[in-house]
N, C-alpha and C positions, 0 to 999 in steps of 0.2 A: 504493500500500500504506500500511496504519495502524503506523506504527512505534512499540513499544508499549514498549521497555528498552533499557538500553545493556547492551552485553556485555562482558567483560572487557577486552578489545581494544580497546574504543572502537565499537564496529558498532553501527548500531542493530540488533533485534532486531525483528521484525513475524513475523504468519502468514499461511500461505498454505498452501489446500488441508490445513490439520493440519500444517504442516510447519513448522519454523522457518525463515527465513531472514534471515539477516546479511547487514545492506547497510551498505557501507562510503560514509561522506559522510550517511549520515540520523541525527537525533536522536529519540530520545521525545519523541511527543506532536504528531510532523511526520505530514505525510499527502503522501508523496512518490510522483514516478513513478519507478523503476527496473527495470536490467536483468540478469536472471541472469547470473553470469559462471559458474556450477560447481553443480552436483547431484549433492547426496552421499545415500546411504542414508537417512541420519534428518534431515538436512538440507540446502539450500541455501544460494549465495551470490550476491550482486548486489551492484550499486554504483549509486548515485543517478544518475539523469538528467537531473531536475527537484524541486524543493520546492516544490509547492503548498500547504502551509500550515506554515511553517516555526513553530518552535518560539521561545518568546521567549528565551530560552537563545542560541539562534542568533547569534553574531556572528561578524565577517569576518577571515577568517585574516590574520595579520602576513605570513606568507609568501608571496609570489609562486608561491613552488613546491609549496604546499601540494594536496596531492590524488595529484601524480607523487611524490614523495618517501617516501620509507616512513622517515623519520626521524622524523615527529609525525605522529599520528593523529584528535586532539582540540583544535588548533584552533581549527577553527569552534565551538569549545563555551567558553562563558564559565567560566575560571580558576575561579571559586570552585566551580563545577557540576562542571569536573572531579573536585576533592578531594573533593565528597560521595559521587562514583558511587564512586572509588573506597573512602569506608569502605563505601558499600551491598556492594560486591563481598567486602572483608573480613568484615560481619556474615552476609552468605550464607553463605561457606564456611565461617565457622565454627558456623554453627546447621545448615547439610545435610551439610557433611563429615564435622565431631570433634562435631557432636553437642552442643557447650558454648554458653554464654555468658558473658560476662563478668560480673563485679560491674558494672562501668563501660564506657563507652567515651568515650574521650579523645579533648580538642580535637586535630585536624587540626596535626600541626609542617608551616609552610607557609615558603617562601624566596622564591628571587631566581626572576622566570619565564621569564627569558632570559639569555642569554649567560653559561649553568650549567655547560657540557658541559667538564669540563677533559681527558676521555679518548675516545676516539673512535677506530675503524677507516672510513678513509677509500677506498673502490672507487678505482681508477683505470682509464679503458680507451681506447687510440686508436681512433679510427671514423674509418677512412678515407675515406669515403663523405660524410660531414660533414666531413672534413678539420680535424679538432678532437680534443682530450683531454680530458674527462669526469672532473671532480672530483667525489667527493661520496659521499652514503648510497644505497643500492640503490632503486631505485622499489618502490613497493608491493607490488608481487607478486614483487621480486626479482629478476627476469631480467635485467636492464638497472641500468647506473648514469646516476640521475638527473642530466640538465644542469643544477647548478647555479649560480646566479650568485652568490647568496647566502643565509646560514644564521643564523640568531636566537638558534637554541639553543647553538649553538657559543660556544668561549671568544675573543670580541673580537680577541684577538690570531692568533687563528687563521682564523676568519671573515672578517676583511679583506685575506685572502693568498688567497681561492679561485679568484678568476680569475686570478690571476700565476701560481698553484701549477700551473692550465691549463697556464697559456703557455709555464711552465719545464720541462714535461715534453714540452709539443709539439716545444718547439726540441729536444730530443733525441733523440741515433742511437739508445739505446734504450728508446723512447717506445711501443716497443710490448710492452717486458719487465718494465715495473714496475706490478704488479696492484695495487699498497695502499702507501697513508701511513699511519701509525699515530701519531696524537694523541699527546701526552703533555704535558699543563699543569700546574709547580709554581705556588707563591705566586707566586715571582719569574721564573726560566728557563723558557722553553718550549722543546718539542722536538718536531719532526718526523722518524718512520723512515721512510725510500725503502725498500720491498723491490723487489728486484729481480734477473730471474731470467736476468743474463748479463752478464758483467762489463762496466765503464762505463768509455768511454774517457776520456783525458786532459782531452779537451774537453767531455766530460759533467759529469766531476766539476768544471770549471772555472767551466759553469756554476751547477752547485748552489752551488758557495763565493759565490758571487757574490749567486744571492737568499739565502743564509745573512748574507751580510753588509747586502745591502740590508735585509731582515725584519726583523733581531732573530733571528728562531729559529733555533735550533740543527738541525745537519741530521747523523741517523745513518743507518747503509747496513746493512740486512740482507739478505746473501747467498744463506743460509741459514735455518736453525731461531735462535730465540731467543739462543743463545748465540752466534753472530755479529753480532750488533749493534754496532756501532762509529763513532764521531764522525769525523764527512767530517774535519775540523780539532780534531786533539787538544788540551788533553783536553775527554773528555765533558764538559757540563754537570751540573751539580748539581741534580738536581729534587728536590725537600722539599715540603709540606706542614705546618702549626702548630696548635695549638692553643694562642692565646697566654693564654686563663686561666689554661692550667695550666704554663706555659713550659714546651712539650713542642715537638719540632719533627723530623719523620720524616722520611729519605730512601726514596727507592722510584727503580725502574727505570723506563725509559718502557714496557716490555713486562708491567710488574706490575700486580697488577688493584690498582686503589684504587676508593673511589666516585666517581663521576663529576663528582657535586654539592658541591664543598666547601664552602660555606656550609652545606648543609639539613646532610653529615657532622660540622660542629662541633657541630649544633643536637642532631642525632642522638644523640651520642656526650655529650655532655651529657645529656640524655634518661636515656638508661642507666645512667649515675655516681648519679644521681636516685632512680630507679626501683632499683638495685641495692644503692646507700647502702655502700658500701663501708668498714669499719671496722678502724682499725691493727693489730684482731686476727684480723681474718680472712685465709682461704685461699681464694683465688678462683681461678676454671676458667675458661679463655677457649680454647670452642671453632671452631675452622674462624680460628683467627684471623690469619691472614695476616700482616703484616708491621708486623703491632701497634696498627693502628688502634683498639682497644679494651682489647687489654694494657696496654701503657703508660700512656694517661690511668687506670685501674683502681691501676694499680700506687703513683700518687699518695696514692692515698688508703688501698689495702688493704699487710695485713703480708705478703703473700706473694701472688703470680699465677704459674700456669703457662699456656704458651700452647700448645696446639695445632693443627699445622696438617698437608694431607698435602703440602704443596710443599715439598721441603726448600730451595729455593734463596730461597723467603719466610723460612723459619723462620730462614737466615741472616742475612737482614737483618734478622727481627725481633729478635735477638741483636745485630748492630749497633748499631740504633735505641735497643733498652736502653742501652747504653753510653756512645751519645752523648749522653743525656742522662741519665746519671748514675744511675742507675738498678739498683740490687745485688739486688732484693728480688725477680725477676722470672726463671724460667726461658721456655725454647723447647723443644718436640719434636717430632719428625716421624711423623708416624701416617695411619696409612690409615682415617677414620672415617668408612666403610660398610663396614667391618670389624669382625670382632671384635676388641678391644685385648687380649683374655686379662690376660694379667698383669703388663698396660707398666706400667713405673718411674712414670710420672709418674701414675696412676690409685691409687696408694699412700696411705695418710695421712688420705684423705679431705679433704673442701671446706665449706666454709660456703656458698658462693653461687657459682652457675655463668653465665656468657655465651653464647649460641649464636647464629652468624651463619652460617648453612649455606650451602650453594648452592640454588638451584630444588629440587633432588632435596629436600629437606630432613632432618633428623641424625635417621629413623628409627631405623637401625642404633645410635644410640648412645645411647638415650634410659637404657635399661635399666642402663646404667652411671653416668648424673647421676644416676639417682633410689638406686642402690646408696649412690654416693659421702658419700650423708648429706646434702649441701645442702638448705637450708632454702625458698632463693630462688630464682629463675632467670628472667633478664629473656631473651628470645627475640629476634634481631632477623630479619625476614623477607623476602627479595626474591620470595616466590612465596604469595600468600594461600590457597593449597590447600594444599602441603605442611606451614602453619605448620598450618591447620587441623587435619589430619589426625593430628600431632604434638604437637596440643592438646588431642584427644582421647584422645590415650594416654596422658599426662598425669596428666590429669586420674581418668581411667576405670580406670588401670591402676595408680598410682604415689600416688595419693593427696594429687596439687597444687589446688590452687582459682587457676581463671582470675581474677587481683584484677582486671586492666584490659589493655584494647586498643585500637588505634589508628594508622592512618596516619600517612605523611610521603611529603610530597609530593617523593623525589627526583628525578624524572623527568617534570615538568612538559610539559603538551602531549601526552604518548605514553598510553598505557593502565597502564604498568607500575606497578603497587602495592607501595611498600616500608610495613612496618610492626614493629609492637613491641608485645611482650605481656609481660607481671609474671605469675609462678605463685609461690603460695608454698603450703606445708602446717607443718604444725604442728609436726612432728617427722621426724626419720628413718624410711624406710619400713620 
């Protein structure tokens, strides 16, 4: 087959019979042999077999494990080629989705291309049949957790423990009850969660202390739900993140979302301060914003930030994080925004410049209250190039903003996933 685009995902794109299909492992511009894995309705799926005329793009994955793995997808694709396809994937959605263009689009924010990943949910499973335990990210199609030996993307201090981390679960009585480790990398402290679903004897826990002390990392045990989390050896570790421009320096949970990528999030977060220009007289709106990562560096510079989030137990720590570094200028609230907010407190007074870091779904529901609130500005940040799209478009078409510029960043290196960032601004209140 003539494989003629990359997809979102990473797949290449070829046709057949009128029909598209995604073949996982081919690039544009290759003339591959491959085999259907799945026939859907309007399209199919396959995975390469052979490259018969592979593409000059083409180079050879770092990873051993690459192709079993469903942790990276783009690999075999040369780093710089990845960051183009994905602005091509951002200017598509936003010329077929919202309908817009930008005034500009901005150079690629590019980072570190390995050993990024400071958050991670780790598969665990015993195969008795192998007579072994299974570290690692889910293979490609998911059903199985991949045999890893080694991981590139992962944060160094973590990646050099995957075969021990094997071993320490093998050696235990319940080795067949702990589904997931769960990553969690500060600047300084690292931490691994054991979940695990049947209490652990004496001699389990004896050995966790034990690679807790050979490692370095810190070792918690979760029982249950999130709020059972607890340090094998009190007390917990302290996990932070900094922003040392601004001598700003956050705590967070290891169960709390942060980005993944702290390098390309300083670069980011920077970006935005940038892009938003934040001024000692302004009132700034910092939506979806979790546990401050874009409040607080904001608050440096503007006269007043409110932060909204719907996690209430972020928004406490985003109220922490305020204080521990000094910070008076800066509220927290908890809101449900894919709701309406009717007449919340903090929607009062109106804003000069707004933040939005939504999730995938992205802040449909709330557009219609930035654009009421008066803001002039509103810098976008986006983990999903459709939803931002689509929320570009109403923007623009409904609110009376002009798309100034947009642009990738490359947090997620090697995989498909496109994070980005857009500038609207209009002229006046709508």
């Amino acid at each position: 087959m003539q494989v003629d685009d990359l997809s979102h995902d990473g797949r290449g794109v070829a046709t057949r019979e009128e029909k598209k299909v995604f073949i996982h492992g081919a690039l544009p511009g290759e003339r591959v042999e491959a085999r259907l894995t799945d026939r859907k309705r309007r399209y199919d799926e396959a995975e390469t077999l052979s490259v018969l005329q592979a593409s000059p793009d083409r180079i050879e994955p770092r990873c051993p494990h690459f192709g079993q793995c469903g942790g990276c997808s783009l690999q075999h694709l040369a780093p710089e080629r990845q960051i183009e396809a994905k602005q091509h994937t951002l200017e598509q959605n936003l010329a077929r989705i919202g309908k817009v263009t930008p005034d500009t689009y901005w150079p690629p924010l590019t980072g570190p291309l390995w050993g990024y990943r400071r958050k991670a949910r780790l598969s665990v499973r015993y195969v008795p049949k192998k007579g072994r335990v299974l570290v690692g990210f889910r293979e490609r199609y998911g059903r199985f957790v991949a045999d890893l030996r080694e991981c590139h993307v992962l944060d160094p201090r973590v990646a050099e423990q995957l075969v021990p981390l094997a071993d320490l679960v093998h050696g235990m009585e319940a080795r067949s009850a702990v589904p997931q480790i769960e990553v969690a990398c500060g600047d300084v402290a690292s931490a691994l969660v054991f979940r695990h679903l049947e209490p652990l004897s004496e001699a389990d826990l004896e050995r966790l202390r034990q690679f807790e002390a050979d490692s370095g990392l810190a070792i918690l045990l979760q029982p249950g739900g999130p709020a059972t989390i607890h340090a094998l050896t009190p007390p917990a570790p302290e996990l932070t993140f900094a922003f040392p421009d601004l001598d700003l320096e956050l705590a967070f949970g290891p169960s709390d979302f942060i980005q993944v990528n702290g390098e390309m999030n300083r670069s980011m977060v920077a970006r935005a301060l940038e892009l938003l220009d934040p001024q000692p007289g302004d009132r700034v709106l910092d939506l979806f914003c979790g546990l401050g990562n874009f409040t607080l560096p904001l608050a440096t510079r503007a006269g007043a930030v409110v932060g909204v989030e719907g996690d209430a137990e972020l928004v406490r720590k985003g109220s922490e994080n305020a204080r521990r570094n000094g910070l008076d200028n800066v509220s927290f609230h908890t809101a449900d925004l894919a709701a309406d907010p009717g007449a919340a407190p903090w929607l009062r007074g109106g804003y000069d410049k707004v933040l939005l870091d939504p999730p995938r779904s992205g802040a449909e529901f709330i557009l219609e209250h930035v654009a009421a609130s008066g803001a002039r500005r509103l810098v976008y940040v986006s983990c999903h190039p459709a939803s931002l799209a689509r929320d570009a478009g109403i923007l623009v078409q409904q609110h009376g903003f002009r798309l100034r510029g947009a642009g990738v960043m490359d947090m997620f290196p090697h995989t498909g996933h496109v994070e980005s960032i857009a500038l609207f601004e209009r002229d006046g209140p709508a």
